[in-house]
BATORPA-273982 format. One line per field, with one value per residue (C-alpha): y, x, z; residue number from 1. Coordinates in nm, 2 decimals. Layout:
<rs>
Y = [Y	...]
X = [X	...]
Z = [Z	...]
pos = [NUM	...]
</rs>
This chain:
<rs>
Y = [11.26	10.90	10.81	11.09	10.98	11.26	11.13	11.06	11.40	11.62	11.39	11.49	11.86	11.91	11.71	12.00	12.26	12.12	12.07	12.43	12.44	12.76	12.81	13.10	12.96	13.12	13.11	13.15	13.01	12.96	12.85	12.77	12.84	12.72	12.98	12.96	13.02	13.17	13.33	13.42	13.32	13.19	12.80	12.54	12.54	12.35	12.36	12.46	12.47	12.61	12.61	12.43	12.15	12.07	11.84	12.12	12.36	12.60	12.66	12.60	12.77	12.84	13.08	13.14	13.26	13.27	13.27	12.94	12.97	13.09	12.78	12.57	12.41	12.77	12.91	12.57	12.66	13.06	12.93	12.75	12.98	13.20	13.01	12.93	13.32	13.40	13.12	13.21	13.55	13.36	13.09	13.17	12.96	13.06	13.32	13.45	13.36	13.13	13.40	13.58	13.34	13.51	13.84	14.01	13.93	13.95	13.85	14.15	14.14	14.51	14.55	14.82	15.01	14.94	15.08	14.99	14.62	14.32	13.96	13.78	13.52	13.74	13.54	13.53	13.38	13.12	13.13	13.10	13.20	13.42	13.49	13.74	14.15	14.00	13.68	13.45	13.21	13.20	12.89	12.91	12.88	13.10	13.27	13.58	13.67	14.01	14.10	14.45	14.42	14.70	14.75	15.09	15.23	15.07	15.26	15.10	15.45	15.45	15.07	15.06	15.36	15.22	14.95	15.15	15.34	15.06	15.03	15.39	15.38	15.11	15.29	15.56	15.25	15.11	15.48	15.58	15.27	15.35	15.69	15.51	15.24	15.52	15.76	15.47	15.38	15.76	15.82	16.02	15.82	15.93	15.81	15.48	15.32	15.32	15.08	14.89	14.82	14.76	14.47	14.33	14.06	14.08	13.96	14.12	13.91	14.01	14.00	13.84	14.20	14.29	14.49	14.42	14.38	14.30	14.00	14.09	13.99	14.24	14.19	14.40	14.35	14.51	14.80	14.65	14.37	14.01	13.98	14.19	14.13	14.42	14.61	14.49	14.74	14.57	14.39	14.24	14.42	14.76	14.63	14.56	14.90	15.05	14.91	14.99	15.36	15.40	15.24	15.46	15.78	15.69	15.81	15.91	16.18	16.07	16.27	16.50	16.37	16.56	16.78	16.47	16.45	16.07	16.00	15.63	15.48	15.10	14.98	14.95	14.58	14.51	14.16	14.15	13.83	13.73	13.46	13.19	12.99	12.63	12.46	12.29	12.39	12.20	12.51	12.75	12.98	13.13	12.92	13.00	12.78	12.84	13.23	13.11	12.87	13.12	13.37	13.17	13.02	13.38	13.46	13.26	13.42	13.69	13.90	13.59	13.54	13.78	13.79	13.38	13.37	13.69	13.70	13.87	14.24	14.31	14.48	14.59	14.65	14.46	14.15	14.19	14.03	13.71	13.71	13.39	13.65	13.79	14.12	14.26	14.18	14.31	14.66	14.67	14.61	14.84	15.11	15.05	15.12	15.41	15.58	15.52	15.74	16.03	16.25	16.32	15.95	15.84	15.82	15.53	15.30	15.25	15.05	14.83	14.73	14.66	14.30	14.32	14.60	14.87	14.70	14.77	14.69	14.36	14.05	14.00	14.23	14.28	14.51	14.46	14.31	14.06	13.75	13.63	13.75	13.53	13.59	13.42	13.12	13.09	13.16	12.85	12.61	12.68	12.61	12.30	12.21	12.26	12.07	11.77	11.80	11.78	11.50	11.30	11.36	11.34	11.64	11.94	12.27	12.54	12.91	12.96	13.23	13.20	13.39	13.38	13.52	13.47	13.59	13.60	13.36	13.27	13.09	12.80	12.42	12.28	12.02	11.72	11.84	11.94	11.59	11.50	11.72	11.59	11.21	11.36	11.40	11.79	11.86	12.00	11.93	12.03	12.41	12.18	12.01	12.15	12.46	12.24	11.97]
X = [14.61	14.53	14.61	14.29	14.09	14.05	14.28	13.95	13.83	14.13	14.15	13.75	13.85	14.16	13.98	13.69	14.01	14.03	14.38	14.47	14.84	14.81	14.44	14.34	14.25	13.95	13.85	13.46	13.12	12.86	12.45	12.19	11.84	11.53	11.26	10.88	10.85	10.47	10.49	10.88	10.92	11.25	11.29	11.56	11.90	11.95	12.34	12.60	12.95	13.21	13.61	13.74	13.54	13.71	14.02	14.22	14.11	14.03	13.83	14.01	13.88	14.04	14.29	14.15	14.48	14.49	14.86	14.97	15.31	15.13	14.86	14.85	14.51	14.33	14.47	14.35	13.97	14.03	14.12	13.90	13.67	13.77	13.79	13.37	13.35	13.52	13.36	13.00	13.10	13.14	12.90	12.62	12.53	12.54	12.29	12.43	12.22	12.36	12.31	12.62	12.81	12.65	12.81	13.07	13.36	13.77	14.09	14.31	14.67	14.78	15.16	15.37	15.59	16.00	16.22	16.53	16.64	16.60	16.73	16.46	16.31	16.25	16.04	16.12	15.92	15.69	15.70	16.07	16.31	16.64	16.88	16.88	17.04	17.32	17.40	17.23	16.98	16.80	16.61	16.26	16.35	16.73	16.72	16.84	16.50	16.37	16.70	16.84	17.12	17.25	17.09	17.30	17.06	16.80	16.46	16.38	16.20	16.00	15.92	15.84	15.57	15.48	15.29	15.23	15.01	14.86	14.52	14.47	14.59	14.31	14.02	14.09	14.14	13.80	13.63	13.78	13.65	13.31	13.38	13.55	13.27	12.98	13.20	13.22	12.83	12.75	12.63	12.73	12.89	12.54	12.31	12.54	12.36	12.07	12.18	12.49	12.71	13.06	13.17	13.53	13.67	14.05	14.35	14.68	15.01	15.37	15.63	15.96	16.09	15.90	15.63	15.23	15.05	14.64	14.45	14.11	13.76	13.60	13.23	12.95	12.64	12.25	12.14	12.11	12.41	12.44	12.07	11.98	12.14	12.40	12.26	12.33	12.60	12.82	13.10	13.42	13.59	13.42	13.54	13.92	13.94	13.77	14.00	14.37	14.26	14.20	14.48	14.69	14.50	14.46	14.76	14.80	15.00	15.23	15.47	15.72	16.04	16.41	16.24	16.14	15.78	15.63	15.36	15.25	15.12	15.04	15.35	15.30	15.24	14.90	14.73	14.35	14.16	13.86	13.69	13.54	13.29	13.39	13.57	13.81	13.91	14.28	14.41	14.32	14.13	14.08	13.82	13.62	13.80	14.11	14.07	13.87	14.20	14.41	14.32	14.20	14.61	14.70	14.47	14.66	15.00	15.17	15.50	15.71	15.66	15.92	16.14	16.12	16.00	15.89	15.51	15.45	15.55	15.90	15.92	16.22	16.47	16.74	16.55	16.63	16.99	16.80	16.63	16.68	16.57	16.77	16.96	16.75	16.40	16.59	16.68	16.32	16.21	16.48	16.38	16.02	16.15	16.29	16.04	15.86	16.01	15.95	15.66	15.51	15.42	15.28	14.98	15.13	15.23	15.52	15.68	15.36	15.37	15.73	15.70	15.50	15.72	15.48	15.16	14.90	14.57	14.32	14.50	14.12	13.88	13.54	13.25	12.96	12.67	12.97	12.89	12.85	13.06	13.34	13.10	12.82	13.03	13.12	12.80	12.63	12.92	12.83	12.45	12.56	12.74	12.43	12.22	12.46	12.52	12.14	12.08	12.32	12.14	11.81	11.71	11.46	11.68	11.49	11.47	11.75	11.89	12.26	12.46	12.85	13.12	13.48	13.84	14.13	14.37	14.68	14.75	14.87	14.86	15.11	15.42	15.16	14.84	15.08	15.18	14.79	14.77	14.99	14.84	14.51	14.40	14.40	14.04	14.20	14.08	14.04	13.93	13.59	13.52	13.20	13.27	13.12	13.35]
Z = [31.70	31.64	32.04	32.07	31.83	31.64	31.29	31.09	31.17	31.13	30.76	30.69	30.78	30.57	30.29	30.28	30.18	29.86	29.81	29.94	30.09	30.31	30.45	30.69	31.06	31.22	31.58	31.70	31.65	31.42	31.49	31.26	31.39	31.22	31.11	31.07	30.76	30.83	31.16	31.09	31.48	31.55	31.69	31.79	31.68	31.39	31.44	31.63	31.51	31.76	31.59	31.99	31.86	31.57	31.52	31.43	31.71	31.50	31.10	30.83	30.50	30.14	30.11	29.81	29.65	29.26	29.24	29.13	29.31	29.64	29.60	29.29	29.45	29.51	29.19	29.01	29.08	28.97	28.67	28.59	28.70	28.48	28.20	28.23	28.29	27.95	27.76	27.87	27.74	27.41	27.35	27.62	27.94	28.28	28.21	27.94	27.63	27.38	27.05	27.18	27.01	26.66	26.80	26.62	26.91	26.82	27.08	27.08	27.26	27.37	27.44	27.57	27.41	27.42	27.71	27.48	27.31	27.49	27.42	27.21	26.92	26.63	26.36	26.04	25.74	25.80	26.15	26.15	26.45	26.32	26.60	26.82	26.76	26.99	26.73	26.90	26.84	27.16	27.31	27.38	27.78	27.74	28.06	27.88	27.70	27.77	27.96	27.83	27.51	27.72	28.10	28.12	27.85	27.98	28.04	28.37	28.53	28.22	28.21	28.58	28.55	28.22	28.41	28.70	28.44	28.26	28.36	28.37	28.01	27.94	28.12	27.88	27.57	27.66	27.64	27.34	27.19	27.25	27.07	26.76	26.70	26.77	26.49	26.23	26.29	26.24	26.57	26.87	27.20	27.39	27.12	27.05	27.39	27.20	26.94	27.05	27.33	27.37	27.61	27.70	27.95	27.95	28.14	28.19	28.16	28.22	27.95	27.98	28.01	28.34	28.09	28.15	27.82	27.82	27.64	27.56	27.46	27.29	27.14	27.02	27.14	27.10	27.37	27.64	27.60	27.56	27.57	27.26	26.91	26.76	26.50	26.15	26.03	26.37	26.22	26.33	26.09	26.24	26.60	26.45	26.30	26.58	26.82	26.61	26.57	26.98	27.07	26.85	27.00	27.34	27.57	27.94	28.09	28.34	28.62	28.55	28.70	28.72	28.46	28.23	28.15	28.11	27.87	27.82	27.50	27.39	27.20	26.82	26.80	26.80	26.74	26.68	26.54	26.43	26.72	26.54	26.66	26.57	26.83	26.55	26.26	26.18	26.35	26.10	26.31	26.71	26.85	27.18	27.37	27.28	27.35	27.74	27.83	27.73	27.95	28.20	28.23	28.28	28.54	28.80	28.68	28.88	28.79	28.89	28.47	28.45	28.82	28.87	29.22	29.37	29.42	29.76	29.87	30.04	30.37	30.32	30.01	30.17	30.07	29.73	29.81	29.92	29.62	29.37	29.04	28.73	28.73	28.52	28.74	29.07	28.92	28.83	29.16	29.29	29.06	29.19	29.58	29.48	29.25	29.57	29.82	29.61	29.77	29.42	29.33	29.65	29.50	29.29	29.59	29.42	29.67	29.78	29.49	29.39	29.33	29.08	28.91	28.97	28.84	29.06	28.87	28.89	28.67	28.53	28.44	28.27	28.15	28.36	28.07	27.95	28.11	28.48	28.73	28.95	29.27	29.07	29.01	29.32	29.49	29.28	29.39	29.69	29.66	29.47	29.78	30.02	29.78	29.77	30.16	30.22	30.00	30.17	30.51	30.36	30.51	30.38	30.38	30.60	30.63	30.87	31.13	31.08	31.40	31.36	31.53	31.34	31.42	31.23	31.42	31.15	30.83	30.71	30.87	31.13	31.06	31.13	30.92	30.61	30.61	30.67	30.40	30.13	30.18	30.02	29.61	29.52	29.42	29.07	28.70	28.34	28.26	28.14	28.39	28.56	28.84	29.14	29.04]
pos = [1	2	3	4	5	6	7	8	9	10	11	12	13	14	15	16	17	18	19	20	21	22	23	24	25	26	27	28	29	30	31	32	33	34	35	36	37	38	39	40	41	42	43	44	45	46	47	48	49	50	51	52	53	54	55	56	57	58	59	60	61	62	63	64	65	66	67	68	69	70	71	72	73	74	75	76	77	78	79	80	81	82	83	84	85	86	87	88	89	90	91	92	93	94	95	96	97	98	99	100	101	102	103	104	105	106	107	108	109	110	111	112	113	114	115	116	117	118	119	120	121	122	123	124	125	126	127	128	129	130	131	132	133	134	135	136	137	138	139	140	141	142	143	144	145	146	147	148	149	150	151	152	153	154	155	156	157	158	159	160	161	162	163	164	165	166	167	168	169	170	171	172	173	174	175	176	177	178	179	180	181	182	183	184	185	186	187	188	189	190	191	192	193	194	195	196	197	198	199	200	201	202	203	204	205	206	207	208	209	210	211	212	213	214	215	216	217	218	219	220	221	222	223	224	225	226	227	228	229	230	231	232	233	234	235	236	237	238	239	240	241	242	243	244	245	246	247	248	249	250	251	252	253	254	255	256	257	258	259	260	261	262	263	264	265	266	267	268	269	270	271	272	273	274	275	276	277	278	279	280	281	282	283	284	285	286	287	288	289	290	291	292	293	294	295	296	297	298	299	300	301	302	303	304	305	306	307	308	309	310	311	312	313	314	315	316	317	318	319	320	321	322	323	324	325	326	327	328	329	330	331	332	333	334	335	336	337	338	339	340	341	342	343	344	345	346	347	348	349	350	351	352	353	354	355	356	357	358	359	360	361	362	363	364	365	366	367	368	369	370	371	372	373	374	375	376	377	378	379	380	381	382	383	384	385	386	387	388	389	390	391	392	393	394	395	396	397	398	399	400	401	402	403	404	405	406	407	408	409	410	411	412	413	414	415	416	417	418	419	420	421	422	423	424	425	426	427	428	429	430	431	432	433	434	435	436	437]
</rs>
């Protein structure tokens, strides 16, 4: 490449990808044409970009993966993504106003329930840690947390369709909700969107045992969302109650399986706190941006919490052999296969989604008045981008005619650019740092 020339360009090129270790490569063409912005006639070319040009023969754009193990850079900017979605949802900004941070608002953590005892870190008084039902006192990193006492007795059907179930079992949560806050205001769920509305942004996270369980933000906020204030009998404490007595109701029938009948329920521990709106406080309460980095870290996070390495579907089960992952996270997987084959629970895509032990819902979700959206975020970095790229060329942005023509042509970079590649800073920072950073 340097004996061609082309070493500063293939450097400028795989500089633009930000860090990312396994772009998408695109063949075609793209050309810019300048419009009249009166007569709306269509003049010269402004630009012409075609991908046989370019030092790497082809277009090389994000992969845009937010699993840390697939792409720490990719994942690096979903995160922090995330974490400017969340917090807008709590103190204002990016066109959320700023009195949503006088909302009532709490963090809630929903868990499942137990498929049989698992190796763990009770606490004891004061935060303590007593040893384990098997006698030990476990390490925080023991490789034996969340495996089975006793796999034989083990519910793994149940804890495979358990999450396999999960977000169905929210949809109906988040409903519920509604019911319970209109109920303790006096009002009927119809006539509640005249005075209040419920709003959420939550994240799910995997267990040690293989079992999903859901973070949430969960605020109260006038009729027509963030923009109006909650009427004045909306409390956090009405919000906390609200929430424990749906999640005990709420419940979702499951299939009926060799004459057993599945129904799935949140597990009995239930956290929900009070956000405060102090960012410090000597610990002593949930600040706003502990609540945003703490779901934004688990935003990036895949099953791999719980099977060590396995964050991509298997073709076939036979892989499992090849597998560097506990016992206990390959007879999950296995028990996701073959749930799979079963006629009655295609509907499930049980074995699609085997790798991540039957969970097949979105890792981050939101209501849709809660704050600004990921698109949004990334749709002003990119504007931020254009802006920055004109100023450096001193030119006028126009009203353009953009034509393109793209194909899918592989992924990832060759031997040579992956060296290229590793010479270069990773774009990556702090979950403050500005999203155009």
């Amino acid at each position: 490449m340097a004996a061609q020339g082309t070493l500063p360009g293939i450097l400028r090129q795989l500089s633009c990808l930000g860090g990312c270790t396994h772009p998408i490569r695109l063949d075609g063409h793209r050309t810019e044409y300048g419009v009249d912005t009166t007569t709306g006639e269509i003049g010269a070319v402004l630009h012409h970009l075609d991908s046989t040009s370019l030092p790497a023969g082809q277009l090389l754009v994000r992969c845009n993966n937010r699993r840390t193990t697939r792409c720490a850079a990719c994942a690096e900017v979903y995160r922090r993504d995330t974490f400017h979605l969340i917090t807008s949802g709590l103190r204002g900004g990016k066109g959320t106003p700023e009195h949503v941070a006088a909302h009532p608002r709490v963090f809630a953590t929903f868990t499942a329930p137990s498929f049989g005892p698992v190796h763990n870190r009770p606490t004891g008084p004061a935060g303590t840690i007593r040893p384990c039902r098997c006698g030990t006192l476990h390490d925080q990193d023991d490789e034996a947390l969340g495996a089975p006492l006793n796999p034989d007795t083990y519910d793994y059907e149940a804890a495979v369709l358990w999450n396999a179930h999960a977000g169905a079992l929210w949809r109906r949560f988040s409903i519920s909700l509604r019911r319970e806050v209109a109920k303790r205001a006096g009002l009927s769920q119809r006539r509640l969107r005249e005075y209040a509305r419920v709003s959420f942004a939550k994240v799910a996270e995997y267990q040690k045992r293989g079992a999903v369980h859901f973070h949430a933000v969960i605020r109260i906020d006038g009729p027509t969302g963030g923009d109006t204030p909650p009427p004045p009998w909306a409390t956090a404490e009405l919000l906390t109650d609200a929430i424990r007595t749906a999640t005990a109701k709420v419940r979702v029938d499951g299939p009926v399986i060799d004459d057993r009948t599945h129904t799935f329920t949140f597990g009995r521990q239930l956290d929900v706190r009070t956000i405060r709106s102090a960012d410090f406080n000597d610990g002593q309460e949930l600040t706003e941006r502990a609540v945003a980095a703490y779901i934004a870290k688990y935003a990036t996070k895949g099953a791999e919490t719980a099977t060590g390495a396995l964050d991509r579907p298997l073709k076939f089960v036979a892989e499992l052999a090849q597998l560097d992952i506990s016992d206990h996270a390959r007879r999950l997987v296995r028990t996701a296969w073959t749930l799979g084959a079963r006629k009655s629970l295609e509907h499930l895509r049980l074995r699609a989604w085997a790798h991540m032990l039957g969970f097949r819902g979105h890792f981050s979700t939101k209501s849709r008045r809660y704050s600004t959206t990921l698109g949004a975020l990334r749709n002003a970095r990119a504007e931020w981008r254009r802006a920055q790229a004109a100023a450096a060329t001193e030119t006028t942005p126009e009203t353009t005619l953009i034509l393109a023509h793209w194909v899918f042509a592989g992924t990832g970079l060759s031997s040579a650019e992956a060296w290229l590649a590793a010479s270069l800073e990773p774009a990556l920072g702090t979950e403050g740092e500005p999203t155009h950073a």
